[in-house]
C-alpha positions in Angstrom: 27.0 63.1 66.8 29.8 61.6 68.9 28.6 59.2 71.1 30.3 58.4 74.6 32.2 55.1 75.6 30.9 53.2 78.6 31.8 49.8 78.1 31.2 48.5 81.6 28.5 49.3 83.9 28.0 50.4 87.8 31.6 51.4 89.4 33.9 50.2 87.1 31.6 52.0 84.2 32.4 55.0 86.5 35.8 54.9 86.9 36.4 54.5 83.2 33.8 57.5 82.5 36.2 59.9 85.1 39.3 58.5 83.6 38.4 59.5 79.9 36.1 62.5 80.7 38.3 65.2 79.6 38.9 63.2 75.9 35.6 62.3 75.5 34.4 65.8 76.1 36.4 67.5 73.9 35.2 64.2 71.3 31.8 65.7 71.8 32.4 69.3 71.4 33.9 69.0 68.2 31.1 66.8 66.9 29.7 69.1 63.6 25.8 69.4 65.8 27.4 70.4 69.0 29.8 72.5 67.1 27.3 74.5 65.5 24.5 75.3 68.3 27.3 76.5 70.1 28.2 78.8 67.4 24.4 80.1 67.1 24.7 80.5 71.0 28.1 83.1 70.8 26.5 84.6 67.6 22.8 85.3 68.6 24.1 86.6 72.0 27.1 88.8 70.7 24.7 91.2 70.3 22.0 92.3 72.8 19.0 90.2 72.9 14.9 91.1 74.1 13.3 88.6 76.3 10.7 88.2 73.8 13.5 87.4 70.9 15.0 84.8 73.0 11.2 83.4 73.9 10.5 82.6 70.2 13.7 81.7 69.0 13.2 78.0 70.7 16.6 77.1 69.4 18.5 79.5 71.3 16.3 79.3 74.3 16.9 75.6 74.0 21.0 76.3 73.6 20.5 78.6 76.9 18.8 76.4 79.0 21.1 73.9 78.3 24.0 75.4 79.6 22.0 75.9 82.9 21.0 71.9 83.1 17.8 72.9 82.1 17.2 71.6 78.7 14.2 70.3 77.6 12.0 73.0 80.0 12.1 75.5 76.9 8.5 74.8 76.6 8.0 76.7 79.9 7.7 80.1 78.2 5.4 82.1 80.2 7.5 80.5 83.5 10.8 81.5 82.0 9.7 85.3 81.3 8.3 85.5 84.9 11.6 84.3 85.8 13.4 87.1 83.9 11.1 89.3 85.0 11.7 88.6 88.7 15.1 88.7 88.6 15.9 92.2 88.3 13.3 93.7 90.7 14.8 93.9 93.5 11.4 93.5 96.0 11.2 90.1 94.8 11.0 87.2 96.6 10.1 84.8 93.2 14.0 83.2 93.1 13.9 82.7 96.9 10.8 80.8 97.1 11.3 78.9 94.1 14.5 77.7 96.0 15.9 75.9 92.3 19.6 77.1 91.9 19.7 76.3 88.4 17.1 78.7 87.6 18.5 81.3 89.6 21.9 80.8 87.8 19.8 81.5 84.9 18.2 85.0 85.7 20.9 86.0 86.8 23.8 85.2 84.2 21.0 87.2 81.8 19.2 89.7 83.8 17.2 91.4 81.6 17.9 95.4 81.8 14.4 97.0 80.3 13.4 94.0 78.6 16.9 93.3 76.8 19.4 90.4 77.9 23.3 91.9 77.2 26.4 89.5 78.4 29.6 90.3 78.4 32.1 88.9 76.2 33.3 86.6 79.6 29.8 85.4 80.4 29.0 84.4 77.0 32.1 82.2 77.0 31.5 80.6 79.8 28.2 79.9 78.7 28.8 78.4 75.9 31.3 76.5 77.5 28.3 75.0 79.9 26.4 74.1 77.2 29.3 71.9 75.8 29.8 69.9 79.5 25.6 69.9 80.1 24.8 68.1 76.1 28.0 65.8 76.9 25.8 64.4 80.1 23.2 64.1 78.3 24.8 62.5 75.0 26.1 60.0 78.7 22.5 59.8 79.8 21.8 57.8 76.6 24.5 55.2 76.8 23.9 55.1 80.3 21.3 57.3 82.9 23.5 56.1 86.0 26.6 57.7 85.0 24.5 60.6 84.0 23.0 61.1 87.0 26.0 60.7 88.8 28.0 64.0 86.5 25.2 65.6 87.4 25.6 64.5 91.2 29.5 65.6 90.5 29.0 69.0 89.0 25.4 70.2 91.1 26.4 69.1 94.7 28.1 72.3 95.6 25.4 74.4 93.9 22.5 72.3 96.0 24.6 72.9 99.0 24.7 76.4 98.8 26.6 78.9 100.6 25.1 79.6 104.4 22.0 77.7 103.5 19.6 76.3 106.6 19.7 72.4 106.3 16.2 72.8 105.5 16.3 74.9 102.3 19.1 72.4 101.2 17.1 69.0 101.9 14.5 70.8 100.1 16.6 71.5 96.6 17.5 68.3 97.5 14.3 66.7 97.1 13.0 69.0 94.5 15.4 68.4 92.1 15.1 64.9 90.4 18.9 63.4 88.8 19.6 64.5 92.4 17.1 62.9 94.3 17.4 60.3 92.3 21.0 59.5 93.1 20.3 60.2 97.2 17.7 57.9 97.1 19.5 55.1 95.3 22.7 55.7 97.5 21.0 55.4 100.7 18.6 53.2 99.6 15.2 55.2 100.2 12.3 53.2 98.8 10.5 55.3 95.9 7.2 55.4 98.3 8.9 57.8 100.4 7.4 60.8 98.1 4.0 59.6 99.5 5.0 61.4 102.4 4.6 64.7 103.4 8.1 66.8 102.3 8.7 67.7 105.7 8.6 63.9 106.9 11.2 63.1 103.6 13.3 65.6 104.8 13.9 64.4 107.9 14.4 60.9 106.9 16.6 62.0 104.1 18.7 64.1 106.7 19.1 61.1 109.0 20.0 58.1 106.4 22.8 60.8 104.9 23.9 61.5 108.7 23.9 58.0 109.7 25.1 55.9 107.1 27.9 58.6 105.8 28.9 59.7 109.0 28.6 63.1 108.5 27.9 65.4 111.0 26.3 68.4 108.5 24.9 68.2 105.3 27.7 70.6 104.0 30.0 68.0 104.6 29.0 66.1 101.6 30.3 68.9 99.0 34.4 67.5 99.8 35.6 65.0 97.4 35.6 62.1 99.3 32.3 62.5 100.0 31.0 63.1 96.3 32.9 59.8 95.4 31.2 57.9 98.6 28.0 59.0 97.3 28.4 57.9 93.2 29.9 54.4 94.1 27.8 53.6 97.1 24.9 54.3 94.0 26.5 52.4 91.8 26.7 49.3 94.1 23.4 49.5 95.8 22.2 49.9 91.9 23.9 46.6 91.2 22.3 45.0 94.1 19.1 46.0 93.5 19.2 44.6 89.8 21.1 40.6 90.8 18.2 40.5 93.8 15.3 38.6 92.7 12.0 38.4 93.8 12.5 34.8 95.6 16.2 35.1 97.0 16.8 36.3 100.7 18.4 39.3 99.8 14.9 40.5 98.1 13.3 40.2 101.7 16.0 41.9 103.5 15.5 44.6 101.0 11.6 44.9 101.9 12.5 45.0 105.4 14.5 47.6 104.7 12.4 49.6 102.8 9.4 49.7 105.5 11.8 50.1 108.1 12.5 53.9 106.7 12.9 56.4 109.7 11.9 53.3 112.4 14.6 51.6 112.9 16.4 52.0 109.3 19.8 51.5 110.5 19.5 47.9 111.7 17.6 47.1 108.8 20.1 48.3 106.7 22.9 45.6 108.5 20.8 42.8 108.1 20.4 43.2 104.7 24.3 43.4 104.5 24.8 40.5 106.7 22.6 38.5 104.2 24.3 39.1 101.8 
């Protein structure tokens, strides 16, 4: 299995990653495991496919979810064929309320017609192609989880954003999906308490650190491409803070202020700790 090249970490790490991302990713996708799952992929799904086919066949299912971001949940069987299910009736409110665009994408590049999953010769492509770029973050995620998280920051943004979603719905996809929370959190440097809270409380204070320390005036603004690249580096460096601060230097009690001063007062915090250092 080809294995990525990230020979420095935080920013610089990053840099390198987007400057060699197209090589490496075609490195990968020739690699003889990567190769060959794909191939099952195009050939299992050349012909139609019932639900329940694709349910015990855990390799496919596993190949399939991948290409939606969502590998590793092919033990979610009974979840999955609800989701298929729901899908195609059109009364159904399931996808709405589960507010998770990756499993939406799912059902509906799918969409089961009387049990039986048929894609078009297109779809299946770009599937497959999906499932090339989703394994080559993760085959990153083991050289590295923060460059990992932050493809997955690069590539899901828009998704999360939506298209004329309520600033609610967003901060909730926000919050409910973890590589992104994960990367918000680091970026504006959210203490991992925070989920104590009720969501409604996170979401507000989520909403405000993004508005005040990005300068952004809606959340939609953070789909352009500056912002994306604000985002990843500003993670990268308060990642690389976070790990030279040590329990006894001033830096680590500016960063305690900081983290009880979430949604009272944050912003000040925030410059003192920046002054101190």
């Amino acid at each position: 299995m080809f294995q990525p090249v990230i020979p420095l970490t935080g920013n610089s790490g990053w840099k390198f990653l987007e400057a060699t991302y197209d090589r490496q990713l075609e490195s990968h996708s020739k690699s003889p495991q990567v190769r060959l799952d794909r191939d099952y992929l195009t050939e299992k799904f050349s012909e139609p496919v019932a639900v329940e086919d694709l349910l015990k066949d855990k390799r496919l299912l596993r190949v399939a979810l991948t290409a939606f971001d969502l590998g590793g949940e092919e033990w979610k069987g009974g979840f999955i064929r609800k989701v298929l299910e729901e899908v195609v009736d059109p009364e159904s409110s399931f996808l709405a309320r589960l507010n998770n665009p990756k499993y939406t994408q799912f059902a509906e590049a799918l969409a089961p017609k009387d049990g039986v999953i048929s894609l078009t010769p297109a779809n299946l492509a770009k599937m497959a192609t999906d499932f090339e770029t989703a394994s080559f973050e993760s085959a990153v995620g083991e050289v590295d989880d923060d460059m990992r998280l932050s493809l997955n920051y690069k590539s899901e943004i828009g998704t999360i954003l939506g298209n004329g979603s309520s600033d609610n719905a967003i901060l909730y996809r926000m919050l409910g999906d973890v590589p992104m929370r994960t990367v918000l959190e680091g970026a504006m440097n959210l203490p991992s308490d925070i989920r104590n809270l009720p969501i409604e409380r996170q979401a507000e204070i989520l909403k405000g650190r993004l508005q005040s320390t990005l300068g952004i005036q809606k959340l939609t603004d953070l789909k352009s491409p500056e912002m994306v690249e604000k985002v990843i580096q500003r993670y990268h460096a308060m990642q690389a803070i976070s790990q030279s601060i040590n329990a006894t230097s001033p830096g680590a009690a500016a960063l305690t202020l900081l983290n009880n001063a979430v949604g009272f007062g944050a912003q000040a915090s925030q410059n003192l700790f920046l002054s101190i250092l």
